[in-house]
DRENBAGU-367448 format. One record per residue (C-alpha): residue in one letter; residue number from 0; x, y, z. Coordinates in steps of 0.25 Angstrom, whole numbers, plus 5000, padded with zeros to 4 digits. Example, Ala and Ser with C-alpha at 12.3 -4.5 7.8 and 13.67 -1.06 7.14 Angstrom:
REM DRENBAGU-367448
- A	0	5049	4982	5031
- S	1	5055	4996	5029
This chain:
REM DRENBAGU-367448
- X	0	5104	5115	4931
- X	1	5103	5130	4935
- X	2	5109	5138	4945
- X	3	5097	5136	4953
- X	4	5095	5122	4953
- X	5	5109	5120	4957
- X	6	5110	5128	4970
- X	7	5098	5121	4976
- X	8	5101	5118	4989
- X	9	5095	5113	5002
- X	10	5094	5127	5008
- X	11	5086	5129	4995
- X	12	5076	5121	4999
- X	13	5063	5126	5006
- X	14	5051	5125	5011
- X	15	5044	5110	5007
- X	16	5032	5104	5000
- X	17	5025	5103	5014
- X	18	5020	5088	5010
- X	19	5035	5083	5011
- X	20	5038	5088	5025
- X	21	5038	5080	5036
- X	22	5035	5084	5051
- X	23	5041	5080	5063
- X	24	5054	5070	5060
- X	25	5048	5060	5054
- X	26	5055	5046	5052
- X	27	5057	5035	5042
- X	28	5052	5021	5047
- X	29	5060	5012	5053
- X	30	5055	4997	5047
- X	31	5053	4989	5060
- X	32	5044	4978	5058
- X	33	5032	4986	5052
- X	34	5027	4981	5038
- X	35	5030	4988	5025
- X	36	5019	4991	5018
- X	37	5023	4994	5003
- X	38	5039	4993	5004
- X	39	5046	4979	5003
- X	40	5057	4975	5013
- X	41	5067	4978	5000
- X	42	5061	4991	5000
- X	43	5062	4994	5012
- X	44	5076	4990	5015
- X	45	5078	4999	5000
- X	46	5072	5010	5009
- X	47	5080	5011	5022
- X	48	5093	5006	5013
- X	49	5093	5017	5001
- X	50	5083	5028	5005
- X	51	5073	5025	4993
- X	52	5062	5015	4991
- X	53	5054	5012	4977
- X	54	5039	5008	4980
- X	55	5036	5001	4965
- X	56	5023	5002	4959
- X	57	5019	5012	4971
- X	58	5008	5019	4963
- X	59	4998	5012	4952
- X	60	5004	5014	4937
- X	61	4991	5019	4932
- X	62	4993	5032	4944
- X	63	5008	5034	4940
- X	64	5005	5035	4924
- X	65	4993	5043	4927
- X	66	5003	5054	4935
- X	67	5013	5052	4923
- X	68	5003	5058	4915
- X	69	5000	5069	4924
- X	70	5012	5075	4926
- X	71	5013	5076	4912
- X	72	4999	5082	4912
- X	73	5004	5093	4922
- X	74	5016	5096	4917
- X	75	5009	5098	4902
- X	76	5019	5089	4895
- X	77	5019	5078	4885
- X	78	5027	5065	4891
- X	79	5027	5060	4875
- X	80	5032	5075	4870
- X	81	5044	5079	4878
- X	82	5042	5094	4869
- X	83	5031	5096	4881
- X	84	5043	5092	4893
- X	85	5051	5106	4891
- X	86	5042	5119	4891
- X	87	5049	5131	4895
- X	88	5042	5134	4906
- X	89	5046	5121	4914
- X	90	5061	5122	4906
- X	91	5063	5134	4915
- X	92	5057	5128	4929
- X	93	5067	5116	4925
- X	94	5078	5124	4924
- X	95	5076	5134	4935
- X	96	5067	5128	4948
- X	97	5074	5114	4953
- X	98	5059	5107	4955
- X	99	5057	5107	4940
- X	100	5070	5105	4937
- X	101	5068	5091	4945
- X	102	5054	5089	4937
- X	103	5043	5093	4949
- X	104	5031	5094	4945
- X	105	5022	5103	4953
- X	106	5008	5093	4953
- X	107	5005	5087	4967
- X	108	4990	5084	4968
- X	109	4985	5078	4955
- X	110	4977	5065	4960
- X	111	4986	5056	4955
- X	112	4998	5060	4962
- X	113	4987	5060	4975
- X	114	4985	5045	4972
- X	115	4999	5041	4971
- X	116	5002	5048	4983
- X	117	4990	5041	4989
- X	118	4994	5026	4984
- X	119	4993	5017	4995
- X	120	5008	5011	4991
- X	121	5015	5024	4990
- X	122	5009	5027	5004
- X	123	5014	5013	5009
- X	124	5027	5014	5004
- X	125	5029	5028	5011
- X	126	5023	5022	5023
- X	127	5033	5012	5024
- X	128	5044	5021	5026
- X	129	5038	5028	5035
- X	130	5033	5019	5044
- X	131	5018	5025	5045
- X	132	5008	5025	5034
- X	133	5005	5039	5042
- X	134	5011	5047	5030
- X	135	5006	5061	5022
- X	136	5011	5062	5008
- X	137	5018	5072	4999
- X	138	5011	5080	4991
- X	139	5022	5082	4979
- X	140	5024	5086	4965
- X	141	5028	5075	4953
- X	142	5040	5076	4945
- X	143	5042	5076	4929
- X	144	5058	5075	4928
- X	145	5061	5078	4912
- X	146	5072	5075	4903
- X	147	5078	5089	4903
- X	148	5075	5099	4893
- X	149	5088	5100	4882
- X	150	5097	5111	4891
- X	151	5095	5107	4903
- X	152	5096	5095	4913
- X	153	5090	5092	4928
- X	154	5102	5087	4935
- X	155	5098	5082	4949
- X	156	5103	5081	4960
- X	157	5105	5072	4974
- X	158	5098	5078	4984
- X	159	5090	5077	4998
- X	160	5077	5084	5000
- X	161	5077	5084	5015
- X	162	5090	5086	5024
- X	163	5095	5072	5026
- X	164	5100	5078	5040
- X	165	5086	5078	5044
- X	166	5079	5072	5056
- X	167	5066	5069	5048
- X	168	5064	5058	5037
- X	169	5058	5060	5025
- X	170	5054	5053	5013
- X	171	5053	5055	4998
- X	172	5045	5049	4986
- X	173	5044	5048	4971
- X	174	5031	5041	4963
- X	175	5038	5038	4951
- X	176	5029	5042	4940
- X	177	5036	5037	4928
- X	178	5044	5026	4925
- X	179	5061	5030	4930
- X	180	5069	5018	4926
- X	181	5075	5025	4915
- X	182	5089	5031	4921
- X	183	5087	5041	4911
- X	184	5074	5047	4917
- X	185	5080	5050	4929
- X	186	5074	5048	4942
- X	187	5077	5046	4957
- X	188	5092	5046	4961
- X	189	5097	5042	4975
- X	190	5109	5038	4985
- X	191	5106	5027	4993
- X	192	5120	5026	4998
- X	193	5118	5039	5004
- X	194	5105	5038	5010
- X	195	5112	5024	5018
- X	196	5127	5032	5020
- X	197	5119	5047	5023
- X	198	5127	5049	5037
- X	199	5142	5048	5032
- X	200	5140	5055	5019
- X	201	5133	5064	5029
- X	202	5145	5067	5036
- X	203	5154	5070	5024
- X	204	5144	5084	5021
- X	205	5144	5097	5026
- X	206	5136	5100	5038
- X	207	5126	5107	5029
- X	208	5125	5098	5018
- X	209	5116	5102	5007
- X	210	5107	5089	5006
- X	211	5100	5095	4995
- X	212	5113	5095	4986
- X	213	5122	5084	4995
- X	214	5134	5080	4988
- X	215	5132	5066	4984
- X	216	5143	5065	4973
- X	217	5149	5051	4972
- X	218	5136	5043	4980
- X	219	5130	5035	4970
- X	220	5115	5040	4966
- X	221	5106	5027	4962
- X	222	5095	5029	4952
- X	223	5080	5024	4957
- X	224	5075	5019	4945
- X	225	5057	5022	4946
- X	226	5046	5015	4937
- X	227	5033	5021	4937
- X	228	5026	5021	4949
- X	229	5037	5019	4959
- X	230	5037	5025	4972
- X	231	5052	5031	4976
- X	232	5052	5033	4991
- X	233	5066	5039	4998
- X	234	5071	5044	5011
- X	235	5073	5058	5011
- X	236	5087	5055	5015
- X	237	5090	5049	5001
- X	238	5099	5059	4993
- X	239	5092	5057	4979
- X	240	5091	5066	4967
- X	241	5085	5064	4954
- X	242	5091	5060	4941
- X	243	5089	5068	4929
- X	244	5081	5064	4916
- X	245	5090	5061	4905
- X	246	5081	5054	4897
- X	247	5075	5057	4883
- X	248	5060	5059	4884
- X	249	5057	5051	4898
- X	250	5052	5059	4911
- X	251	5053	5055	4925
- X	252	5040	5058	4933
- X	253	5038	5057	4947
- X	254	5028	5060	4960
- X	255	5033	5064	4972
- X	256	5028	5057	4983
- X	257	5032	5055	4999
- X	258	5025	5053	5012
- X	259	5029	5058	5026
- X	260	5021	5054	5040
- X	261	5009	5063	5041
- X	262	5008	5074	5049
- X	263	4993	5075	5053
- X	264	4996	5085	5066
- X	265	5002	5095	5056
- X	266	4989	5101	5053
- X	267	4995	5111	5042
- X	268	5002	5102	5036
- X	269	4990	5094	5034
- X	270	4981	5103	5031
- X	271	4990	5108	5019
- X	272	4992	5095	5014
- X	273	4977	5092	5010
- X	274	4976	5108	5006
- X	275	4987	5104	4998
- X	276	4981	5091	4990
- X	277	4967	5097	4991
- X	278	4969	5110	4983
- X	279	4979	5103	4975
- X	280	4991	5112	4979
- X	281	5006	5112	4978
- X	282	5014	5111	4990
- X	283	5025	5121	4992
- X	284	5040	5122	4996
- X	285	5055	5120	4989
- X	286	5053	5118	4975
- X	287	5037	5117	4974
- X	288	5032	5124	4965
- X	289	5018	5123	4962
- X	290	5011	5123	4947
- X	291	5008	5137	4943
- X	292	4997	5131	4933
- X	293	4987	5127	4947
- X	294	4986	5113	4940
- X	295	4983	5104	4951
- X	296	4973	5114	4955
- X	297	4966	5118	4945
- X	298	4964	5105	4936
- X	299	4966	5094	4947
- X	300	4957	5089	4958
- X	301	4961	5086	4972
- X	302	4965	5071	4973
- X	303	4957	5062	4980
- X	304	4962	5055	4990
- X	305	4960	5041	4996
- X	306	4961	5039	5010
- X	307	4976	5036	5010
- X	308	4978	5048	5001
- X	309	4969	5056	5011
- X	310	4980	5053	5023
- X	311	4992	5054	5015
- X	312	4987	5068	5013
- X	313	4982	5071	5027
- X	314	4969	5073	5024
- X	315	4965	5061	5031
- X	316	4973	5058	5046
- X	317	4979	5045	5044
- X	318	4973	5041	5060
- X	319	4960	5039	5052
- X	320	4958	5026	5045
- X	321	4959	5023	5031
């Protein structure tokens, strides 16, 4: 990786996509004696024990396959050709801006990655963790994380997103879009003994750690394995990188979803949101950086939503009745 890549650090990191932010200091349920609703007692033990959760089968096949194709679509590749994978106009941004590097791909609002979002198991899961089906969703980007071009090679590395220091909870999700059973294709890495032994490794760091490079060297990193249409949920707290594609000719492709408790008083917030999915526009913050071609608002529609979709957006308050 270049210079540039290398040196990222948490004080690079700036303003957010807005859709990932939380308000307030929202907290993770505690289980009580309330029903789950989509996780069994196993996954929920799996949760609290290891940071991570995989909701099987949390989106219809036919939905996944159908975003397969369109990420292809967008990014103007062949998956049966991989002479399309490498023009030189992405082989630069690979090389040079850490999103590509990592494979994002800047599509948010196509109506099938709405109705994923909008499936009423993803939303049940989240719900779950969260104690409240009160929740706004993310409004994210996909990932196509390639073999690397001859050359050149993503190496990734363990990371936290958010401060683990931090008052607030946070959680994060991945809609896997194609099948990850192959080591080789990469994937989601993790540290579960980390997340459980978090405050005495703590106290070995510097005061001011930098949680976006921590050093984790000599923890074991476990590999979580995705077939198509999984659902990856984790704690924000979960150091967790991403493994890179050594494959011959496979591709890893992914959503990005996550759901945080609504936020209805915050007017602005709200009101960007259904700006947002209504004229079919790219958030913006830290690594987002848009699609220079207007794709999703020149050829696309705005989704349609049902009335679940309608309140994980905020368009429709979640005090009215479905």
């Amino acid at each position: 990786m270049n210079d540039t890549i290398d040196t990222i650090g948490k004080h690079s990191i700036g303003a957010r996509n807005p859709s990932t932010v939380g308000a307030g200091v929202p907290r993770l349920a505690t289980r009580g004696n309330r029903a789950l609703r989509v996780l069994s007692e196993a996954d929920w033990r799996h949760w609290t024990e290891n940071g991570y959760v995989v909701v099987r089968n949390a989106v219809p096949r036919d939905t996944v396959e159908r975003i397969e194709a369109l990420i292809w679509a967008f990014e103007e590749m062949d998956p049966a050709d991989p002479t399309t994978w490498y023009p030189p106009e992405k082989v630069k941004l690979r090389r040079t801006e850490l999103s590509y590097n990592a494979g994002m791909v800047e599509l948010y609002h196509h109506q099938l990655l709405w109705d994923a979002r909008q499936s009423p198991r993803v939303h049940g899961a989240f719900a779950d963790v969260w104690g409240t089906p009160e929740l706004w969703v993310s409004i994210d980007r996909v990932n196509l994380n390639l073999p690397p071009e001859p050359g050149f090679a993503f190496k990734g590395f363990m990371h936290y997103d958010y401060d683990p220091d931090g008052a607030a909870d946070s959680v994060q999700g991945v809609l896997s879009i194609s099948d990850q059973l192959d080591p080789d294709v990469g994937g989601f890495t993790c540290i579960p003994q980390l997340f459980r032994d978090y405050p005495a490794w703590r106290a070995r760091q510097p005061a001011d750690f930098d949680w976006y490079r921590p050093d984790v060297a000599g923890l074991p990193v476990e590999r979580v394995p995705l077939a198509k249409g999984d659902l990856l949920i984790f704690n924000s707290r979960l150091c967790h990188g991403i493994r890179q594609n050594v494959s011959r000719g496979q591709a890893r492709l992914a959503q990005y979803i996550a759901m945080l408790p609504a936020r209805e008083d915050d007017v602005a917030a709200r009101e960007w949101r259904v700006r947002c999915w209504r004229e079919r526009l790219a958030p913006q913050g830290y690594s987002l950086h848009g699609d220079a071609r207007g794709i999703e608002r020149t050829r696309y529609d705005t989704a349609q939503l049902t009335p679940l979709g309608e309140r994980l957006l905020g368009l429709t308050s979640w005090r009215e009745r479905i």
